[in-house]
C-alpha positions in Angstrom: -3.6 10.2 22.4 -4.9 13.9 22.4 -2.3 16.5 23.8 -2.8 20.5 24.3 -0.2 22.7 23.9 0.1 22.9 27.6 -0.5 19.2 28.0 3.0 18.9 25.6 4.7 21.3 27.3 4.2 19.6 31.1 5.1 16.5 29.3 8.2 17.9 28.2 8.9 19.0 31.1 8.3 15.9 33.6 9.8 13.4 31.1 13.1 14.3 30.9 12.9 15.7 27.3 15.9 16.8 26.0 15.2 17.4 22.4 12.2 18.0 20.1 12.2 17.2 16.6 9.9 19.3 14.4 9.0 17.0 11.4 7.5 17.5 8.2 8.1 16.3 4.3 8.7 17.9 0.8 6.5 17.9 -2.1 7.4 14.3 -2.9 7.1 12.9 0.5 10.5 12.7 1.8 10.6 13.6 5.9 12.6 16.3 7.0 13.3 17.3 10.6 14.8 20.5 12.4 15.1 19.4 16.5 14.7 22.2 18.8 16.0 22.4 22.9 12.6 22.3 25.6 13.1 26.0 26.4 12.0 26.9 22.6 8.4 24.8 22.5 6.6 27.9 23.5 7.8 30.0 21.1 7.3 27.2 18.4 3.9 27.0 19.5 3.4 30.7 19.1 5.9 31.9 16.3 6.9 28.6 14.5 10.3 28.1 14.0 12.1 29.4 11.0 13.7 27.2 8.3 15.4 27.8 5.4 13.4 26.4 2.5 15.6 26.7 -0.4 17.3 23.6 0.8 14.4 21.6 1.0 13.6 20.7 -3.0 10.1 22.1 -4.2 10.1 24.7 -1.5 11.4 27.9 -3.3 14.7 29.8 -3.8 17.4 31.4 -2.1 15.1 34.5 -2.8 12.0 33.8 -1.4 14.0 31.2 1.7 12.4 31.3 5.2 9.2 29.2 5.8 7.9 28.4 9.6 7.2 25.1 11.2 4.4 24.7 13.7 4.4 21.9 15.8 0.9 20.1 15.9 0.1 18.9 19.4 -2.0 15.9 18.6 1.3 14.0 17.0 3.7 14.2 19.7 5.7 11.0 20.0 8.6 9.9 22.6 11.1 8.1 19.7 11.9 4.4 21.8 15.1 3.8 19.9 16.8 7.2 21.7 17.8 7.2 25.7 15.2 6.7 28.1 17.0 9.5 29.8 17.2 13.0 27.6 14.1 11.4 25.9 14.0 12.7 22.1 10.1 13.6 21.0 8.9 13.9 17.4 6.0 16.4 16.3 4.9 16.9 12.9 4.7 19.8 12.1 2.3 22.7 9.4 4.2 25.0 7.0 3.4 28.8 6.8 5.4 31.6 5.4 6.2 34.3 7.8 3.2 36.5 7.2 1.3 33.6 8.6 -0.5 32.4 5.6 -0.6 28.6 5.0 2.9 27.4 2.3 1.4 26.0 -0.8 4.1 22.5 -0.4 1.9 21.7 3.0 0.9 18.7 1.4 -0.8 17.4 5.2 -2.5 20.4 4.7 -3.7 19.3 1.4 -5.0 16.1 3.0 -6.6 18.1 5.5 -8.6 20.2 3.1 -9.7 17.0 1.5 -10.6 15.4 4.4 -12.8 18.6 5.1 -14.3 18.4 2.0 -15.9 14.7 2.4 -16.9 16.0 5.5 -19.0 19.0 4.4 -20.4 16.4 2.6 -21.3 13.8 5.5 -18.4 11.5 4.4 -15.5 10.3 5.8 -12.5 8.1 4.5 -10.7 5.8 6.4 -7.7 4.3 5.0 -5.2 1.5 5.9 -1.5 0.5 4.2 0.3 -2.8 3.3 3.9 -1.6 2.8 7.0 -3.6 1.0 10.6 -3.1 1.6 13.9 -5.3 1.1 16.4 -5.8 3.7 20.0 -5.4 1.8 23.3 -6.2 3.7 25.8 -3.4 4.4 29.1 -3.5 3.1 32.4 -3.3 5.3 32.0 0.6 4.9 28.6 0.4 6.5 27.3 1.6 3.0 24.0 -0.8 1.3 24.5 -3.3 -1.3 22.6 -5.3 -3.5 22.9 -8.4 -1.5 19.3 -9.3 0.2 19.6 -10.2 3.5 18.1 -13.9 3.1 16.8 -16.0 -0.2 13.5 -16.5 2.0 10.4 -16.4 -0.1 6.4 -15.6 0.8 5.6 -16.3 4.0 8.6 -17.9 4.9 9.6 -18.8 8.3 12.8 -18.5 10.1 15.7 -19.5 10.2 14.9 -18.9 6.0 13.4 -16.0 6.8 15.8 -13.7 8.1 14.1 -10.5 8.7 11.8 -12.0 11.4 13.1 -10.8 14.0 13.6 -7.1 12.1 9.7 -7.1 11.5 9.5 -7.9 15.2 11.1 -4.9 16.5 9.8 -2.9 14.1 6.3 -3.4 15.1 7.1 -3.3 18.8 8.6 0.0 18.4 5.3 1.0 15.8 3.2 0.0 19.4 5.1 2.5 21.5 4.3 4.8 18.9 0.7 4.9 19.3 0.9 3.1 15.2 -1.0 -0.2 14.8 0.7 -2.9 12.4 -1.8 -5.5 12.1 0.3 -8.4 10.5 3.7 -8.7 9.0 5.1 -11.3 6.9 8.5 -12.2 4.5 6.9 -11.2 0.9 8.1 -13.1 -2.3 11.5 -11.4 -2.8 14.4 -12.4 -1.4 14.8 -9.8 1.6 11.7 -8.7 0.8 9.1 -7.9 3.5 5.7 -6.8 4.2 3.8 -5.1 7.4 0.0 -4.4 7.1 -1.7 -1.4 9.0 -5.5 -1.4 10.6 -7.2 0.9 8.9 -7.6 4.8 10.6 -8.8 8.1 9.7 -6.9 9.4 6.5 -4.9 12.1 8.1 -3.5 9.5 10.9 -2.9 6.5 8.3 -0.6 8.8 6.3 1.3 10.1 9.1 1.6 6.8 10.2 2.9 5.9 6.8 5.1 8.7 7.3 6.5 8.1 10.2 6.9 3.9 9.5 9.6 4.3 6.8 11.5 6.4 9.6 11.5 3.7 11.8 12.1 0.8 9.2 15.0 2.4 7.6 16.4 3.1 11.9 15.9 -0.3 12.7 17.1 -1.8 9.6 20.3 0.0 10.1 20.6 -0.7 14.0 20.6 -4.4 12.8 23.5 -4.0 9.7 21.1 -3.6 6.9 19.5 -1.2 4.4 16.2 -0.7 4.1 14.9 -0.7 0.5 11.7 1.4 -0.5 12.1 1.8 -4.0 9.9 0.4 -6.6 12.0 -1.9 -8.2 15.5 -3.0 -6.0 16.4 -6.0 -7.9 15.3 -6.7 -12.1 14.7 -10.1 -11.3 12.7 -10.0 -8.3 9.4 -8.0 -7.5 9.0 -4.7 -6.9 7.7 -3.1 -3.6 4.2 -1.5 -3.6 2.2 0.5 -1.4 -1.0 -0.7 -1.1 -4.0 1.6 -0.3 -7.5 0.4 1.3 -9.8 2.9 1.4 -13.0 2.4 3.6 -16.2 5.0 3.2 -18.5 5.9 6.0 -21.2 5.7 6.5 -21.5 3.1 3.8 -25.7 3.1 3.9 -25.5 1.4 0.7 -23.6 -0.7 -2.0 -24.0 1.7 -5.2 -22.2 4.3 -3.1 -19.2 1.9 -2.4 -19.3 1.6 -6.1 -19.4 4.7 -6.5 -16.3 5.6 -4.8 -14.4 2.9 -6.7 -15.7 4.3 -10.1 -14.8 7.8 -9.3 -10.7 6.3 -8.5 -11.0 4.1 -11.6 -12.1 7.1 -13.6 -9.1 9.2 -12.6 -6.3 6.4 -11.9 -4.6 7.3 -14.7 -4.6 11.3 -14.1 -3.2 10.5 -10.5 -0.9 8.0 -11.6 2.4 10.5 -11.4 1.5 10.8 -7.8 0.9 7.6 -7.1 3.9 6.2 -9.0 6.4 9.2 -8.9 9.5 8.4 -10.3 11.1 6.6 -13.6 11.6 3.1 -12.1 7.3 2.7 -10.3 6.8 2.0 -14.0 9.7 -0.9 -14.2 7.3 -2.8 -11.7 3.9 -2.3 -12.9 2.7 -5.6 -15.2 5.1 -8.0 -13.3 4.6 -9.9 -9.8 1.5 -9.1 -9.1 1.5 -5.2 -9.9 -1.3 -4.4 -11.9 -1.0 -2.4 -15.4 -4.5 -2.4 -16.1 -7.4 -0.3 -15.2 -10.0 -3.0 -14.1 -11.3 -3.7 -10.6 -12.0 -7.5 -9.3 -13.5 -9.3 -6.0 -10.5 -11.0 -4.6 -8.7 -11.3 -8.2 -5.1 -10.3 -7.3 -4.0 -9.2 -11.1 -6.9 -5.8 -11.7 -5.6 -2.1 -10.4 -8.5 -2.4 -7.8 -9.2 -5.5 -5.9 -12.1 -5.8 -3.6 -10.8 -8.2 -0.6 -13.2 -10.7 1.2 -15.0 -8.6 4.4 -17.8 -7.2 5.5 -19.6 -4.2 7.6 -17.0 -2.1 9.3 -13.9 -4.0 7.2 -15.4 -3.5 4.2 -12.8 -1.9 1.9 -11.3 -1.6 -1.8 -7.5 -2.2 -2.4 -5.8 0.3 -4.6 -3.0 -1.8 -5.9 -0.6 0.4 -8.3 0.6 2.8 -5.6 4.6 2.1 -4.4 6.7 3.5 -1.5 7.8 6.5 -3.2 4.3 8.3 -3.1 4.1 10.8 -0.8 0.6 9.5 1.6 -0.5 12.9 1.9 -0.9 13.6 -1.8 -2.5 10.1 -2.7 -5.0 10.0 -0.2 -6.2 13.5 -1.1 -6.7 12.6 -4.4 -7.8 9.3 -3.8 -10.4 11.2 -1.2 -11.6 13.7 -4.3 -11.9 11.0 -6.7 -14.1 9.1 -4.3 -16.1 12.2 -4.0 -16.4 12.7 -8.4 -17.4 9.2 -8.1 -20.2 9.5 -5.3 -21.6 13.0 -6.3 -21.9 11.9 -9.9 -22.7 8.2 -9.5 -20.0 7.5 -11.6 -20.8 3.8 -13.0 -18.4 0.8 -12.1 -17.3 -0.5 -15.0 -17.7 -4.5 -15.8 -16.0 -6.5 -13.1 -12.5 -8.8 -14.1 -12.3 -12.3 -13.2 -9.7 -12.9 -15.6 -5.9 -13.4 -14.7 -4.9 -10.3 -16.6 -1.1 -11.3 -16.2 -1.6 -14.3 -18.3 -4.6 -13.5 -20.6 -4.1 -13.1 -24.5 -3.0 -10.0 -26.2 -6.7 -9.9 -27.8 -8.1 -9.7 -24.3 -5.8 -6.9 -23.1 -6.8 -4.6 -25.8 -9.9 -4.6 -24.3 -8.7 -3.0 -21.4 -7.2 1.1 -20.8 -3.8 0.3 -19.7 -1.8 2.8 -16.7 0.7 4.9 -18.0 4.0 3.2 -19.3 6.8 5.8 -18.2 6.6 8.4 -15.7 6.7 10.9 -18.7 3.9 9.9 -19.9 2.1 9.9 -16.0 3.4 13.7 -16.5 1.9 14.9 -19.7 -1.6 13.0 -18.6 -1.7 15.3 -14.9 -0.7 18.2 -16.8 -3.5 18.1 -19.1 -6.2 17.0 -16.2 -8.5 19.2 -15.4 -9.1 17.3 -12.2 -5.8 17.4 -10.9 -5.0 21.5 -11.7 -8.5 21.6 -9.8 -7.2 19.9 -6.4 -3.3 20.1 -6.8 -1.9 24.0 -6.5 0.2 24.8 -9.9 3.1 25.0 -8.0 3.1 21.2 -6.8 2.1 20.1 -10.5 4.9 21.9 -11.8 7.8 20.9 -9.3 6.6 16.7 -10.5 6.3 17.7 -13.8 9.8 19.5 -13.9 11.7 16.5 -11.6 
């Protein structure tokens, strides 16, 4: 739903609203809040509210401190698990420094300009998520272990399958929040689970994918369990990705659906730090299912990009390498401008892969340009893109390559 400032503020006013949490995330995708009382929403609206950002990592120094959060009208959301009565809200909120100009670690702003961008252009992206997590048992201390919640396996049902009724609420609670799971299912870890998303403009499916680790990890914790994003939990068991469908409209034509995959397959490997962001994304690519190779397919589960069985409006290419620890602002944007490279220079799609490329022969594999192996090496190939310092300010690029 649509609000106006004023609209917010009535809202606030008639529904018992008690506190208002201002949200945003760092560089790397991690949300922050600040929560503020009813009686300062105006001024928020008209002055931002003051932070200070040399706490938050990637944001500056003790010298250079206060940054100012905006709350953005169009993403106000009652949070179900607090009281019905003294209702807590949740905005997300933009990032300016106190002379009003826009803060460079914005990075929704970043997706905004993308988004823009394709539009100036008579495109638009629409994007949906499939998003694994494990469900670890707490210890008497209330603090995670390693212990997975149930030895369930893919598609398991209960009473095997003990995060049913986890998945459940968390979709239930997803509803309320104006976010639409479309399926959810035990994945092949034990613990491990998945819930799908229908696809959605780019800037709503990332604050969607935002806003759905909150409510995983709150749940998961309401019910005496962790809540596992990381890329690889357990060495013996798969890892979790973050699966990213991208949609193109209007799609008048195959070649420009082709297009747009070429144009990601032509910079995978430049985004890849993004996408993958931290030492152990690179522990689960090549294993279970996570690709390693840069390759594209129809249905074949083992290439980067997989192409799933739809048509018209679902029509859609699955970006397979991505895991939990991306920030969603940052890959879609990129994802959105190498889409664009692709479509503007009808970058060609390379030879389709109908091989199982987790079982093919070493002589095979050679054949094939292979993702980065460590997240140093994901570092030193952004650094030297041209692409990326193009659509990623220096100050981001440094703060990942520097983590």
């Amino acid at each position: 739903m649509t609000y106006s400032k004023d609209e917010v503020i009535q809202y606030i006013r008639e529904e018992d609203v008690k506190f208002i949490r201002l949200a945003f995330c760092d560089v790397f995708g991690r949300q922050k809040n600040i929560s503020i009382m009813p009686g300062e929403l105006e001024r928020a609206f008209e002055y931002g509210i003051s932070f200070d950002a040399s706490a938050v990592q990637g944001f500056g120094d003790e010298a250079h401190s206060d940054l100012m959060l905006f709350p953005d009208a169009d993403t106000l959301v009652p949070l179900p698990w607090r009281p019905e009565r003294g209702r807590v809200v949740q905005m997300l909120s933009s990032i300016h420094r106190p002379d009003g100009t826009p803060f460079y670690g914005d990075t929704r702003a970043l997706l905004k300009k993308a988004i823009e961008e394709a539009r100036s252009k008579g495109l638009e992206f629409t994007f949906g998520s499939e998003e694994e997590f494990y469900l670890f048992k707490l210890d008497e201390s209330g603090l995670p272990t390693k212990t997975p919640s149930d030895k369930a396996g893919y598609m398991d049902i209960a009473p095997n399958d003990r995060g049913e009724n986890v998945r459940r609420e968390i979709c239930l609670i997803l509803e309320q929040m104006g976010i639409h799971p479309e399926s959810s299912h035990h994945e092949m870890g034990p613990g491990q689970n998945e819930i799908d998303f229908r696809y959605a403009s780019a800037l709503e499916a990332a604050d969607s994918a935002m806003t759905f680790q909150r409510v995983v990890r709150t749940v998961a914790f309401n019910n005496g369990l962790f809540a596992d994003f990381s890329p690889k939990p357990l060495d013996y068991a798969p890892g979790n990705g973050f699966h990213i469908n991208m949609s193109i409209l209007p799609l008048n034509d195959e070649k420009t659906f082709e297009h747009m995959i070429a144009g990601i397959l032509a910079h995978v490997k430049e985004m890849t730090a993004f996408l993958n962001p931290c030492d152990d994304s690179y522990r689960r690519l090549g294993a279970f299912k996570a690709p390693l190779y840069v390759s594209w397919s129809k249905e074949n589960r083992s290439p980067l990009v997989r192409i799933p069985a739809a048509s018209g409006e679902y029509r859609r290419a699955e970006l397979r390498s991505p895991d939990p620890t991306a920030n969603p602002y940052l890959s879609f944007a990129l994802m959105i401008y190498a889409a664009l490279d692709g479509i503007e220079n009808k970058i060609a799609l390379p030879e389709e892969t109908n091989i199982n490329l987790f079982t093919a022969e070493k002589e095979v594999l050679s054949q094939y340009d292979r993702l980065p192996e460590s997240f140093a090496e994901a570092c030193q190939i952004a650094s030297a893109s041209s692409f990326i310092k193009k659509h990623i300010p220096e100050e981001i690029l440094s703060i990942y390559l520097n983590n």
